[in-house]
FIMILUM-938228 format. One record per atom (N, C-alpha, C): residue in three letters; x, y, z. Coordinates in steps of 0.02 Angstrom, whole numbers, padded with zeros to 5 digits, always signed. Each point is the difference from the previous one (the first is absolute). Layout:
<pts>
ALAXYZ...
</pts>
This chain:
<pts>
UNK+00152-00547+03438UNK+00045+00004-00057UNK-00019+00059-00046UNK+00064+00019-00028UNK-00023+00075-00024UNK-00036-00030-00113UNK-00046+00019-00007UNK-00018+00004-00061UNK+00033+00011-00065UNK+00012-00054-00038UNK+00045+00037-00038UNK-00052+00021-00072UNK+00014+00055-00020UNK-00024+00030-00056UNK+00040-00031-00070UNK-00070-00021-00041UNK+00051-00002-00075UNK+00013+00063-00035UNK+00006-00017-00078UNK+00022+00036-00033UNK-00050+00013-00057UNK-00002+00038-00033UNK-00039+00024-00067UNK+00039+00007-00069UNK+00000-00038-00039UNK+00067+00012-00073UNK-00044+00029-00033UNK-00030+00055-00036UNK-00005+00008-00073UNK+00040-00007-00066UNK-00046-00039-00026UNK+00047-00051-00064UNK-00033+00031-00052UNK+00033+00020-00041UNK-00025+00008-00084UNK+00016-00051-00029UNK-00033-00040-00033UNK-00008-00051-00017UNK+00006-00013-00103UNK+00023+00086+00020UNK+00001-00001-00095UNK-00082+00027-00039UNK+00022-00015-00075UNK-00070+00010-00041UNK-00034-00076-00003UNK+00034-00050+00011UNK-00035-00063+00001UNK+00023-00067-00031UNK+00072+00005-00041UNK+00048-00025-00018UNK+00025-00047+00063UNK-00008-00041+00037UNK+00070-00040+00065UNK+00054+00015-00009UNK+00026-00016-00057UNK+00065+00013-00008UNK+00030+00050+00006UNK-00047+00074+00016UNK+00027+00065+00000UNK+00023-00002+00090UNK-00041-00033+00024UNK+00030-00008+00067UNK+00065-00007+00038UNK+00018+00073+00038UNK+00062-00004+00047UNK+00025-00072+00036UNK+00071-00018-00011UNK-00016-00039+00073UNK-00007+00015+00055UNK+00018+00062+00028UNK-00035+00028+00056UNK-00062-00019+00014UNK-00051+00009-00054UNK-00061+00000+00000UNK-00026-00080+00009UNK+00026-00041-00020UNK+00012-00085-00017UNK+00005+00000+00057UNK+00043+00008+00033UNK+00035-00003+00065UNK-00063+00019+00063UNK-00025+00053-00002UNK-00042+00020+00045UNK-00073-00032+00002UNK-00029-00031-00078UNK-00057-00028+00008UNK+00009-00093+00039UNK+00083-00019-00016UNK-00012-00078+00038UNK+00005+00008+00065UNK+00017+00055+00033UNK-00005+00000+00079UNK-00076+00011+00014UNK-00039+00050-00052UNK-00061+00039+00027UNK-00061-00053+00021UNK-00033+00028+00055UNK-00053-00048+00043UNK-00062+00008-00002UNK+00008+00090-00040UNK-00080+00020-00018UNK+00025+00036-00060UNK-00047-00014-00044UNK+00015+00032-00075UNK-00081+00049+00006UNK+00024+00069-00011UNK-00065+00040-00023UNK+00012+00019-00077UNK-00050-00032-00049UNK+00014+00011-00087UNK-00045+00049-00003UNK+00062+00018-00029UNK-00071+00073-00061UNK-00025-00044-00060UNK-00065+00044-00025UNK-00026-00015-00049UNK+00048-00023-00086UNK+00035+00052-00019UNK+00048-00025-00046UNK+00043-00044-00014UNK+00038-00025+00062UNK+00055-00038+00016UNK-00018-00091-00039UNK+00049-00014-00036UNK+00001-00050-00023UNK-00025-00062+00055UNK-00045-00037-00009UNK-00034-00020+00057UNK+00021-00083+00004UNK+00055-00032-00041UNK+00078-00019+00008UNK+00048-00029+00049UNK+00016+00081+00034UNK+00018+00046+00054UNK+00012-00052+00058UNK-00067-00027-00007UNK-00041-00041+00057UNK+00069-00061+00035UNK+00012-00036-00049UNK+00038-00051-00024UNK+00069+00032+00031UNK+00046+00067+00003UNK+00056-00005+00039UNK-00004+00014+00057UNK-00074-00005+00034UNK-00002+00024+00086UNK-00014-00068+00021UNK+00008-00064+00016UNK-00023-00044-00010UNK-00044-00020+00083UNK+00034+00041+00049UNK-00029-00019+00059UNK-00046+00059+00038UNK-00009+00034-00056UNK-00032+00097+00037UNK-00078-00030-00035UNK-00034+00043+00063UNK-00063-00011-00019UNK-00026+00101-00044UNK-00022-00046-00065UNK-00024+00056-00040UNK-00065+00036+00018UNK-00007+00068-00008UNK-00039+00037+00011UNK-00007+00051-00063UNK-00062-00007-00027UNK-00001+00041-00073UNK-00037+00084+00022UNK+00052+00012-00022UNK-00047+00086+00020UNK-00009+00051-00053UNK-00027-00020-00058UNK+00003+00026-00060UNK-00026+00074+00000UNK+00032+00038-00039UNK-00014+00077-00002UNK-00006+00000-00083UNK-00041+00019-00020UNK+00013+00013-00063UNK-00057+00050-00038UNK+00001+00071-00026UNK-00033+00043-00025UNK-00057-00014-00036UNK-00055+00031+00034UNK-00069-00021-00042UNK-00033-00056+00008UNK+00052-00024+00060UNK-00038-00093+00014UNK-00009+00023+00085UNK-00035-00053+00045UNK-00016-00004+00051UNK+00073-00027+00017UNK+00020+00048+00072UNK+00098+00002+00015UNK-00005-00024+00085UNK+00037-00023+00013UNK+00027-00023+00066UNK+00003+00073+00029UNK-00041+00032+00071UNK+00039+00059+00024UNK+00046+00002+00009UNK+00029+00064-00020UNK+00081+00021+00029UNK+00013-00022+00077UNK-00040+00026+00054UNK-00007+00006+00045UNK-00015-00074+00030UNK-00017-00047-00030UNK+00007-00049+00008UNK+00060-00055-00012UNK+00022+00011-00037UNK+00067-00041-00009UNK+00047+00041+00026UNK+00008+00062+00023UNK+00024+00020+00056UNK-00001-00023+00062UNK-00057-00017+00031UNK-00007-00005+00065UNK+00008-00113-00031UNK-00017-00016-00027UNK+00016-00082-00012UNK+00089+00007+00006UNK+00026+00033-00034UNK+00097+00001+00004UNK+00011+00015+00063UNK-00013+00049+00048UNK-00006+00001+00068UNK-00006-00048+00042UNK-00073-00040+00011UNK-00015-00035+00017UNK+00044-00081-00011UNK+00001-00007-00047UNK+00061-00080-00015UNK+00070+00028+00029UNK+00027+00061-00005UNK+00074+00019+00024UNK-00003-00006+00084UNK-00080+00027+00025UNK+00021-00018+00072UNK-00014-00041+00026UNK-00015-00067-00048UNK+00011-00061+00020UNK+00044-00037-00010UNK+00056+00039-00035UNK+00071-00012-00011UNK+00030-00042-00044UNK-00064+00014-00072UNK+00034-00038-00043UNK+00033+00035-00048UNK+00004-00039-00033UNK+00054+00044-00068UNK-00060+00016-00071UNK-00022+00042+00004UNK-00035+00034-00046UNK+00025+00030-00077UNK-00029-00025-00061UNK+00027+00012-00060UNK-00058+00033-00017UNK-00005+00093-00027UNK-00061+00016-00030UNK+00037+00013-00064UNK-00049-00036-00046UNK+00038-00014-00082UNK-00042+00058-00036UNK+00044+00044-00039UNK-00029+00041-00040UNK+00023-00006-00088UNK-00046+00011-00047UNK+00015+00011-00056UNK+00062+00040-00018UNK+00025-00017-00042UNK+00063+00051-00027UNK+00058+00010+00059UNK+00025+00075-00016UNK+00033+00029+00077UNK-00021+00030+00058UNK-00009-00034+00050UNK-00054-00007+00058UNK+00012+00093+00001UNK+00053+00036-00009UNK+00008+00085+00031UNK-00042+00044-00068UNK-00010-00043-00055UNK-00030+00042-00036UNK-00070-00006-00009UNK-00050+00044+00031UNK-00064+00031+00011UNK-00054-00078+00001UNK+00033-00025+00056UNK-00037-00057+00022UNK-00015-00010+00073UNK+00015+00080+00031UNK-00038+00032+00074UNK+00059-00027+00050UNK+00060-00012-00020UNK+00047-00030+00027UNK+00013+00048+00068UNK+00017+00049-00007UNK-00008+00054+00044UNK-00036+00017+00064UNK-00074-00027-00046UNK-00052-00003+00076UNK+00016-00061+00067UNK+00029-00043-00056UNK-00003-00056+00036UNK+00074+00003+00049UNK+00045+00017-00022UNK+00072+00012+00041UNK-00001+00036+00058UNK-00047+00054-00007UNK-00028+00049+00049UNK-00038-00031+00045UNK-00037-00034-00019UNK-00043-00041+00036UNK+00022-00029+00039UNK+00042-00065-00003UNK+00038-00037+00005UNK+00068+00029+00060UNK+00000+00059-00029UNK+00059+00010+00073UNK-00027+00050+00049UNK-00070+00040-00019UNK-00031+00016+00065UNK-00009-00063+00056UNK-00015-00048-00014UNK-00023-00067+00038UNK+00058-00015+00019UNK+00073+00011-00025UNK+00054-00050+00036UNK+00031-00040-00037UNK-00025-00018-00059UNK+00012-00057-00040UNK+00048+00006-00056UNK+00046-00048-00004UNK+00061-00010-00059UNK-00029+00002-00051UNK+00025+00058-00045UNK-00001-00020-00065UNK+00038-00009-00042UNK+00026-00037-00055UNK+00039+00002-00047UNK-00023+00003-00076UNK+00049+00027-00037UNK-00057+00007-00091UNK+00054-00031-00024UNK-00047-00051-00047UNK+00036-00049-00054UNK+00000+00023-00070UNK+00026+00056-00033UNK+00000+00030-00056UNK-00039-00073-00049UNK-00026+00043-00044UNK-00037-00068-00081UNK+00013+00055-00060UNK-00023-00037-00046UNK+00029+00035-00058UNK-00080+00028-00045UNK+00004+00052-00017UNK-00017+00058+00004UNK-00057-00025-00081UNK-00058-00004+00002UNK-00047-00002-00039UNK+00020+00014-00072UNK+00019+00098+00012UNK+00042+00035-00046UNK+00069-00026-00031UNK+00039-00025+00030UNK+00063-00026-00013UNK-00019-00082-00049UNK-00044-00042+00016UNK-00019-00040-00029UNK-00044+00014-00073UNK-00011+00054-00006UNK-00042+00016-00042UNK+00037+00021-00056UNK+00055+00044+00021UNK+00054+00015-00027UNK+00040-00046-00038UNK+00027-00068+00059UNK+00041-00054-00027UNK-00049-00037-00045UNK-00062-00008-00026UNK-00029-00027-00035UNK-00003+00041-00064UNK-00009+00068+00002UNK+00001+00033-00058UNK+00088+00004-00054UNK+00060-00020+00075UNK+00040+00024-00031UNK+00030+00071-00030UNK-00027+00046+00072UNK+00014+00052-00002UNK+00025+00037+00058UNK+00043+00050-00012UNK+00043+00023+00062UNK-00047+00051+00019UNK-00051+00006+00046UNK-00050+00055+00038UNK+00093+00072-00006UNK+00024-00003+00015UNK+00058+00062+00019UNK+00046+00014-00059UNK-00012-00005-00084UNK+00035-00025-00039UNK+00029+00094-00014UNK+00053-00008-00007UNK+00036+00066-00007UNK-00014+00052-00045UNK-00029-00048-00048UNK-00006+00047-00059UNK-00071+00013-00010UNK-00032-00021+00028UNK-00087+00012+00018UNK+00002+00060+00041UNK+00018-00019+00069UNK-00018+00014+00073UNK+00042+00018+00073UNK-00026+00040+00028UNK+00037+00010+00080UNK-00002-00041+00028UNK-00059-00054+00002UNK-00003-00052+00053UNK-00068+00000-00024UNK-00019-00040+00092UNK-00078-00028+00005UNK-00018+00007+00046UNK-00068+00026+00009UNK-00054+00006+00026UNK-00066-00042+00012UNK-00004-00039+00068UNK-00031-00046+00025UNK-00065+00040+00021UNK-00052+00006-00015UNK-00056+00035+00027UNK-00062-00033-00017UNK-00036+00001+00047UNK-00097-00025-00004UNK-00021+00029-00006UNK-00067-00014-00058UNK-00049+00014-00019UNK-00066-00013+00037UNK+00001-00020+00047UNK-00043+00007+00058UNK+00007+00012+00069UNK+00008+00077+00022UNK+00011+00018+00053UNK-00048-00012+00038UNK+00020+00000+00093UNK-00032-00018+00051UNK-00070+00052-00020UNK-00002+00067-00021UNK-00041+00053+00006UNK-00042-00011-00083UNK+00021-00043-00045UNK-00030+00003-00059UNK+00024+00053-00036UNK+00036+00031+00012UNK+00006+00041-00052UNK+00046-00013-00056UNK+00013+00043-00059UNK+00032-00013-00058UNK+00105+00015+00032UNK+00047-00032-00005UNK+00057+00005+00003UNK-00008+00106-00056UNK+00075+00021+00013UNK-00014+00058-00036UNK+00051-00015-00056UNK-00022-00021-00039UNK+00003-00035-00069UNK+00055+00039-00038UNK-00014+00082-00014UNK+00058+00040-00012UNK+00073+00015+00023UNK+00001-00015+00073UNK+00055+00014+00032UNK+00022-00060-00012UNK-00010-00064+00001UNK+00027-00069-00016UNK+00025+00004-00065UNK-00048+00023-00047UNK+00012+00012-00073UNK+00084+00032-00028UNK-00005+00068+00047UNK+00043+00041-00007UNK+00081-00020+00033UNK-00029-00060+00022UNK+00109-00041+00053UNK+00046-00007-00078UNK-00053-00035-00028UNK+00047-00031-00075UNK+00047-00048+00022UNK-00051-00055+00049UNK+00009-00071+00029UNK-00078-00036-00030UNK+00035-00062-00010UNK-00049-00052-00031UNK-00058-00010+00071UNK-00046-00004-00024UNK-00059-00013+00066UNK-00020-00071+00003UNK+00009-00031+00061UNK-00040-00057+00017UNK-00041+00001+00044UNK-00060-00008-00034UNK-00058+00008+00031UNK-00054-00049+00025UNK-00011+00005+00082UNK-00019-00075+00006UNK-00082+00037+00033UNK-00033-00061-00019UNK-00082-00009+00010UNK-00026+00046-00033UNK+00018+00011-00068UNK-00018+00045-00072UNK-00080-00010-00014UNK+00011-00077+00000UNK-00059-00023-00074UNK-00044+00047+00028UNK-00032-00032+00040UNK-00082+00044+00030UNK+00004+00073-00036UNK+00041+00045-00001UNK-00009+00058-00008UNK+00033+00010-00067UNK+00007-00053-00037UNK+00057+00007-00085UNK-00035+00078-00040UNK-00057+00000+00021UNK-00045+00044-00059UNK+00035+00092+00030UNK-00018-00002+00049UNK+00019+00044+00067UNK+00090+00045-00022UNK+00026-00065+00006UNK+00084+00029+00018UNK+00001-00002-00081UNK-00017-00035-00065UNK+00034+00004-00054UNK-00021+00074-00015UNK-00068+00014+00001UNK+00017+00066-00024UNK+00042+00051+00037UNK-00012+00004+00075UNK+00061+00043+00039UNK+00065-00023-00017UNK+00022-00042-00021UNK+00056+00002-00048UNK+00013+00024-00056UNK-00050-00007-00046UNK-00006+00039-00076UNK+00025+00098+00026UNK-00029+00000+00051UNK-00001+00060-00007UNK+00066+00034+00020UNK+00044-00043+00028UNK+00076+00026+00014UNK+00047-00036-00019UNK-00031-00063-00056UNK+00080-00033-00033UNK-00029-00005-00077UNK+00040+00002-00050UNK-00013-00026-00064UNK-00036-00060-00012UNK-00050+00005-00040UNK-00045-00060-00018UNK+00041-00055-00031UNK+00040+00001-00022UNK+00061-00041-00019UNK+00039-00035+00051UNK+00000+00025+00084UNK+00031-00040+00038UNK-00011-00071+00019UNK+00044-00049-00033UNK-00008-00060+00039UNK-00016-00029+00059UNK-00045-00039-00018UNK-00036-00040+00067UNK-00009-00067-00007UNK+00017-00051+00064UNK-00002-00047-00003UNK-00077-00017+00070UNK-00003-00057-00010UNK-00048-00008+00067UNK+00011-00100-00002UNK+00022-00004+00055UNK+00021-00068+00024UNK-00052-00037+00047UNK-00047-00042-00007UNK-00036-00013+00033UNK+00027-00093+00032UNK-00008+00002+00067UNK+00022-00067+00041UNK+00053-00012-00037UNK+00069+00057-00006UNK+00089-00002-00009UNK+00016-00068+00049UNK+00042-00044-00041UNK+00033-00064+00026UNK-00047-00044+00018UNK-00067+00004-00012UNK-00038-00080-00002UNK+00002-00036-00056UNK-00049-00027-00013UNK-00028-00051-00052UNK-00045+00042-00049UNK-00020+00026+00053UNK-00070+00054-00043UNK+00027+00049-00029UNK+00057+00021-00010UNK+00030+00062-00017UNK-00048+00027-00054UNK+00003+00058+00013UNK-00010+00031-00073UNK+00017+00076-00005UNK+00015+00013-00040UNK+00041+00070-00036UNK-00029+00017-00044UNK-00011+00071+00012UNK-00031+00070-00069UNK+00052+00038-00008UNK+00026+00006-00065UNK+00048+00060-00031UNK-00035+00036-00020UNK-00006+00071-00006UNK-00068+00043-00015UNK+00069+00068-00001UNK-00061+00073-00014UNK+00034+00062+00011UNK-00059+00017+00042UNK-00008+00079+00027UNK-00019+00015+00037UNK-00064+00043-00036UNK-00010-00007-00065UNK-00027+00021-00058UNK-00059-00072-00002UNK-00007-00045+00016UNK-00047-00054+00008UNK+00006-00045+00052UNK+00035+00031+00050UNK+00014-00064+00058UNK-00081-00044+00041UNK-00045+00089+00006UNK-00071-00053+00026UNK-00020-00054-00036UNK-00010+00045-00059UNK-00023-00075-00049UNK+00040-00060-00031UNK+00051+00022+00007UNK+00051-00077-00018UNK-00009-00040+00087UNK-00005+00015+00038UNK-00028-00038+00046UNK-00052-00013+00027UNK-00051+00039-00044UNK-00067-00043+00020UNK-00005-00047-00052UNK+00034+00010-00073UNK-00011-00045-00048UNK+00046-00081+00030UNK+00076+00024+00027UNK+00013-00069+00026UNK-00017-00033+00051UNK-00049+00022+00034UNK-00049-00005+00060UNK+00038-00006+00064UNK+00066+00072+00019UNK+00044-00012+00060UNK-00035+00020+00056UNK+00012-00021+00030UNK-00036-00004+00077UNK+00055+00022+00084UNK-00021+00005+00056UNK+00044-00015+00026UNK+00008-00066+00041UNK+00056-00035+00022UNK+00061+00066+00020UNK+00049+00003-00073UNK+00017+00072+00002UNK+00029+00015-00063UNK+00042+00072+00010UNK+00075-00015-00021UNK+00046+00072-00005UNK-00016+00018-00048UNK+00016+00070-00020UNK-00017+00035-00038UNK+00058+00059-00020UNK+00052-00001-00059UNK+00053+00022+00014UNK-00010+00043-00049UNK+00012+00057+00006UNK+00010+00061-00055UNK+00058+00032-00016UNK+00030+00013-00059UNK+00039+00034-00003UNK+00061-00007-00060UNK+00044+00028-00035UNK+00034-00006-00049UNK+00018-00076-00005UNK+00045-00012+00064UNK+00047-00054+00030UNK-00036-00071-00015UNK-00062+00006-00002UNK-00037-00042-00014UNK-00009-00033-00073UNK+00014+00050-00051UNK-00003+00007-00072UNK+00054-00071-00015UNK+00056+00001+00036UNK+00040-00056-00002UNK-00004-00078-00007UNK-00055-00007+00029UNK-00027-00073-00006UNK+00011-00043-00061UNK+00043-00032-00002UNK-00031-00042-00057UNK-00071-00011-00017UNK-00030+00013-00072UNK-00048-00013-00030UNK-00044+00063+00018UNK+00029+00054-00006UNK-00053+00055+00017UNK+00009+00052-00065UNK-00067+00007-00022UNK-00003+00014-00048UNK-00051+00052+00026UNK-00001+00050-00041UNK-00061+00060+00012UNK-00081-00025-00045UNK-00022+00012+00050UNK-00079-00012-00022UNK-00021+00009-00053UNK+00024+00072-00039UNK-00011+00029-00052UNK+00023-00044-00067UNK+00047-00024+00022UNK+00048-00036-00043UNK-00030-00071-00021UNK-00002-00034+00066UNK-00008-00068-00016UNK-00068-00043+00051UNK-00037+00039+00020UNK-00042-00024+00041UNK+00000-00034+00082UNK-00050-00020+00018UNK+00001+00002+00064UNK+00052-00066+00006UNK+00052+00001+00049UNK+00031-00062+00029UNK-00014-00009+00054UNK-00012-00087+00023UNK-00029-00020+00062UNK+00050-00076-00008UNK+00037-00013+00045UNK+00008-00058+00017UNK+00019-00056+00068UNK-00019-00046-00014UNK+00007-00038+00064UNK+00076-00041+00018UNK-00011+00006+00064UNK+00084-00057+00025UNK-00015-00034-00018
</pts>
């Protein structure tokens, strides 16, 4: 009898909210038979796969991480035993969560893949602040970019600077000291900044700052990651944002 091969879904699973959840996505975890979780993922999750056996493969910066290369060859391995494989990622599985390596991967070997779009760290961070990241009278748009490249190096801070699109910037904190001043040096110390730390949990918490005290308004509210980090006019919009100068540091919780 000929072998049948499963399938591989990558699911974004959102910032950590359930309720942000596709039904697509709903849909794909009650069939799934092997759940591989990332580290972030609301751990919840668990509860709509009800018959998949979970597998935690946490990746997470500055901590001891599941190899890449390993939960590669584990998604392989369960597909050619023909089950239905769910690898759950934080946020939107296509944005800089190695989604790429793994698709590649995945169809050198033969194997189905499908991507379950989630909603976007940034976009949540946004709907909590109550601000349009693309607002017309700010901005061109937005700019999704990391602060920690595969190679370590610094993003080129000026050319981002110079779009005159709001920046969302993900896996910041570590380097806040780093990028705020390479920002000082190609936007007004006056530009608004927000920094959203665990957008759509329980833990929420939010810094309104300028770019004139953003390190230290977040080491004073002690933000950490995981945490967006949004710069830019468009941002100024927020309800309750007041300039530093003006009225002091604001920090508040969901």
């Amino acid at each position: 009898m000929k072998r049948v091969t499963g399938k591989v879904v990558l699911l974004g699973a959102g910032p950590g909210d359930l309720e942000l959840l596709t039904l697509k996505a709903v849909r794909q975890l009650q069939v799934a038979q092997v759940l591989l979780l990332d580290e972030l993922v609301n751990p919840d999750i668990v509860s709509l796969a009800p018959q998949a056996q979970v597998v935690r493969v946490g990746k997470r910066g500055g901590c001891k991480s599941t190899p890449q290369d390993f939960i590669q060859r584990l998604m392989r391995r369960y597909a050619m035993q023909g089950r239905q494989v769910v690898r759950v990622k934080g946020g939107e599985v296509l944005l800089f969560g190695r989604a790429g390596e793994e698709i590649r991967y995945l169809q050198q070997h033969g194997i189905a893949v499908e991507v379950v779009n989630g909603i976007s760290s940034a976009l949540a961070a946004a709907a909590s602040l109550r601000v349009s990241l693309t607002h017309r009278q700010h901005c061109r748009g937005v700019t999704l970019v990391t602060a920690h490249a595969q190679d370590h190096s610094e993003p080129d801070w000026q050319a981002l600077a110079a779009t005159g699109t709001t920046l969302a910037i993900y896996m910041g904190m570590s380097r806040i000291a780093s990028l705020n001043q390479a920002l000082l040096q190609h936007l007004p110390a006056s530009t608004p900044v927000a920094v959203v730390q665990w957008a759509s949990t329980p833990q929420e918490q939010r810094l309104l700052s300028t770019l004139a005290t953003l390190e230290a308004d977040a080491i004073a509210a002690d933000m950490g990651s995981p945490a967006i980090i949004l710069v830019g006019k468009a941002i100024g919009e927020s309800n309750g944002f007041v300039l530093p100068e003006i009225d002091g540091l604001l920090s508040t919780r969901a």
